[in-house]
N, C-alpha and C positions, 0 to 999 in steps of 0.2 A: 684673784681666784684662778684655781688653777684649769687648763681648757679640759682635763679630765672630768672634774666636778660638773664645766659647762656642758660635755657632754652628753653625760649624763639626766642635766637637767634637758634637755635634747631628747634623748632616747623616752626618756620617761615619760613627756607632753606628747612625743608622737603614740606612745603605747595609750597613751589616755584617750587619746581623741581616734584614735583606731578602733577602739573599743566603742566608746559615745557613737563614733558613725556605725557599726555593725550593730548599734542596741538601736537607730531609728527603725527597722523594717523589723527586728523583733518585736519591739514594743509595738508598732503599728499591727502585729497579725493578732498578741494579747488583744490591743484594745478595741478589734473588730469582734471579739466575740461578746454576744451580747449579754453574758454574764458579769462580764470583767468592768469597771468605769476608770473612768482615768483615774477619779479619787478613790478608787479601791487598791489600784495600781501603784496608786504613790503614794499609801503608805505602807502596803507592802514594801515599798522602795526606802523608806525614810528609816522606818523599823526594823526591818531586816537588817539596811547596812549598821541602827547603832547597836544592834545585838551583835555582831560580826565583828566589829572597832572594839565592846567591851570584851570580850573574848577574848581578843589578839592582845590585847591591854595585858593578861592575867600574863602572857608569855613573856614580855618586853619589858623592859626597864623604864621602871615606876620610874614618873616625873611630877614634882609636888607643883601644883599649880594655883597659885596665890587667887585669892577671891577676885580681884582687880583683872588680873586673865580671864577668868573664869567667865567674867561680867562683855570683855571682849569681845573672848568665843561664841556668846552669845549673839553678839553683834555682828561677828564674820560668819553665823550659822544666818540669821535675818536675811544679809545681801549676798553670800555665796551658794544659801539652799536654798532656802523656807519661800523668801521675794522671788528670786531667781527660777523657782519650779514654779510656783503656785502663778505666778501671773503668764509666765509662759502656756501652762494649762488651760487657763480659763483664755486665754487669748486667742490661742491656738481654734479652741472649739469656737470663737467670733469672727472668725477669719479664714481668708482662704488658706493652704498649707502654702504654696510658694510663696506669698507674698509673706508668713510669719520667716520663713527659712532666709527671703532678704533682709529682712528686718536683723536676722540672727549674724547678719555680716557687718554692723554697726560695731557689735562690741570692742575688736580693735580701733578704730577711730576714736570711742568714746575712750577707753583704757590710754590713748595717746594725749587726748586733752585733759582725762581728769590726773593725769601723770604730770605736764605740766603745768600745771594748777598748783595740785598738791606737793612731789616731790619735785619741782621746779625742772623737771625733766626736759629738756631741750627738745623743740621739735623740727629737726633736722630735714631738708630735702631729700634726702637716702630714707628717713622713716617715711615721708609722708608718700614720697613715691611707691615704697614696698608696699605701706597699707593699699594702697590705691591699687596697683598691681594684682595682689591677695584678693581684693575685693571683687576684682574684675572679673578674675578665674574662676573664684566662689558663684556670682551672680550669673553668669556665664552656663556655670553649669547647674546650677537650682533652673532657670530660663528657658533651658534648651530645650528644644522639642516640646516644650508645655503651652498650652493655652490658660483659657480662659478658665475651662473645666476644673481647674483645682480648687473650685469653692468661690461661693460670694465672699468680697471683702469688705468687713465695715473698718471707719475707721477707732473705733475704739478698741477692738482688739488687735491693731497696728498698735496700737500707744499702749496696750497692755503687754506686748512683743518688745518694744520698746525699752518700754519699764524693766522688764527681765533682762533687757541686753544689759542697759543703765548700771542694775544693781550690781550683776556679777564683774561689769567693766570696776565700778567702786571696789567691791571687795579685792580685786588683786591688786587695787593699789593702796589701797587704805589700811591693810592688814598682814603688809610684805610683813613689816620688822615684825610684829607678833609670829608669825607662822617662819621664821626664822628661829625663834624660842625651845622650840618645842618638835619629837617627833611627829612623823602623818601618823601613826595613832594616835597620840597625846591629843593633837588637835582635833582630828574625825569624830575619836570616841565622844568627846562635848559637844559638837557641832551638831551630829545627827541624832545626837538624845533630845538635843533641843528643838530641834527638826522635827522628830518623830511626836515629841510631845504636842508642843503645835497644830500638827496637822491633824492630831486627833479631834481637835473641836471643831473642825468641819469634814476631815472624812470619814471618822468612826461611824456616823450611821448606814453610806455605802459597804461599806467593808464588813458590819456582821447582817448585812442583807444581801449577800454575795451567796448563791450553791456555788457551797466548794464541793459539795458528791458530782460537778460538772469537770471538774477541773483533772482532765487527763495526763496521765506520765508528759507527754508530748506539751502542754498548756505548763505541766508545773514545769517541766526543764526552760520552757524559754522564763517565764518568771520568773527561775532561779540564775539565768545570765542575766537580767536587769538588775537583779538584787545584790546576786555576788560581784559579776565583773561590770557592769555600765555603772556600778554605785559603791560596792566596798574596794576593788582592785583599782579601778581608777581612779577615784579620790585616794587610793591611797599615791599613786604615784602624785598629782596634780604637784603635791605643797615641793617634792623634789624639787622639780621643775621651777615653783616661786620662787624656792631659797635659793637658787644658782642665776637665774635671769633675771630679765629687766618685767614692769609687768607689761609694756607692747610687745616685746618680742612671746610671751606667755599666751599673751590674747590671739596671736595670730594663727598659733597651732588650730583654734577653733573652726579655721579654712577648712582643714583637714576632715572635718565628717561629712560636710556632702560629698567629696574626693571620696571617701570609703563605700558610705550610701550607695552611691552612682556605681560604681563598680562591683559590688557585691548585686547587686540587680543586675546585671549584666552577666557577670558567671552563673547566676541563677535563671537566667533566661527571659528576665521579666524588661528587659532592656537590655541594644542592644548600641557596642563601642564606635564611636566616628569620631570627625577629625575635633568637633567641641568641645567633647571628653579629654582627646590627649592634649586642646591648645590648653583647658581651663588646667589641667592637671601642672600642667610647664608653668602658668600663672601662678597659681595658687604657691609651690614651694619656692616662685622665685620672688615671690613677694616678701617667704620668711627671711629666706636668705638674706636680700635686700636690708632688711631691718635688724638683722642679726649682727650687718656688717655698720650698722649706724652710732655714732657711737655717744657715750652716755655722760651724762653731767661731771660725773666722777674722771674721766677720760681726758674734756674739753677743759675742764679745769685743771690737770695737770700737765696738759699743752702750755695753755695761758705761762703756767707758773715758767714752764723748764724756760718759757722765749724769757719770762720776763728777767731769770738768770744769767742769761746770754746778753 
């Protein structure tokens, strides 16, 4: 692969998760108004993006996708949206917010084990270090300056935080070669129809019990960045990013939204920069880095081969 394409897949995870962390303090001012619920919220969020993916569809080159995909998509829509959102949500509201946000730094670790599990992915001292590093700067800076005040925590929506990590850690590695297949429309446009359909049988009675005569220019612009760019522009980049990398090195970009978070409340005045912000920030990409530089089955086994020619 050539390091353009890697690079790319690069640029694209960091634009993804750039966006996901600038959509937590959006979405957090949405779902303080007491109009809004989370499940009115998300599937605004589910629907919106698969009406935006079938749209973009009509412009792009048609891809025929065999029923056996089709049955896939549906399985990569299960553990990359549908599991992945909906336990996050109800977790979140059973929990404190920093203790789900630690929880939410698992993913890499899990994506590293079920990686070699399934794709017999080697887990290297360079990865495990990087995760660990990542992790520290992530945790670091979710921690900092926070007490107790961020909410009781029970532990069952820990394990429903959990569960959300688990699933999306699965879908990037259980569903590389598929989403290899196909464009990020090809695959969004099915994912989030099934998504959207879904969440209908349990959020449709939120959502037409919603005053939308509440819903201000100001109220619908931030709902329309959660909808267009935290859910149609960033899923569109994500699968980039699958098809060029490994899925540890994928999972790790998710360090990247408290790093956003935290700093976008700081230019906004609601927090303010010291030395745990810039040590977690040095962590956090040199952990990517780290695991970037680790190197992958395909790699070690063509070490193996060249000595064993020699």
């Amino acid at each position: 692969m050539t390091d353009d394409k890697k690079l790319s897949g690069h640029l694209a995870l960091l634009g993804a998760n750039v966006i996901f962390g600038l959509n937590m303090p959006i979405s957090k001012t949405v779902l303080s108004l007491d109009f809004v619920t989370p499940y009115t919220l998300n599937l605004f969020r589910m629907g919106g993006a698969a009406v935006l993916f079938w749209i973009a569809s009509l412009f792009c080159r048609r891809e025929k996708v065999p029923l056996r995909d089709v049955l896939l998509l549906f399985a990569a829509s299960l553990f990359g949206v549908q599991l992945n959102q909906v336990s996050f949500l109800i977790g979140l509201s059973m929990t404190a917010p920093v203790d789900a946000s630690i929880v939410a730094t698992t993913v890499p670790i899990i994506t590293m084990i079920i990686s070699a599990l399934y794709l017999k992915e080697p887990i290297t001292w360079k990865k495990v270090i990087g995760v660990l590093v990542g992790a520290s700067g992530a945790i670091m800076l979710i921690t900092g300056g926070q007490g107790a005040s961020g909410g009781e925590s029970h532990l069952a929506g820990n394990l429903l935080c959990l569960l959300s990590a688990a699933s999306f850690a699965t879908y990037l590695v259980l569903f590389k070669k598929l989403i290899g297949r196909y464009s990020s429309v090809t695959l969004m446009k099915w994912m989030f129809l099934f998504a959207a359909l879904c969440n209908l049988t349990f959020c449709w009675d939120d959502f037409i019990s919603t005053d939308f005569s509440r819903f201000t220019w100001d109220v619908s612009l931030r709902v329309a960045y959660v909808v267009c760019g935290a859910t149609f522009l960033s899923y569109m980049l994500i699968p980039v990013g699958q098809r060029t990398l490994r899925p540890t090195v994928v999972s790790m970009y998710n360090y990247v939204q408290p790093l956003v978070a935290s700093l976008v409340a700081v230019l906004i005045g609601l927090d303010s920069m010291n030395w745990v912000k810039g040590v977690a920030a040095v962590l956090v990409f040199s952990g990517v880095y780290i695991v970037t530089l680790s190197k992958s089955r395909a790699q070690l086994e063509a070490e193996r081969a060249a000595r064993t020619k020699v």
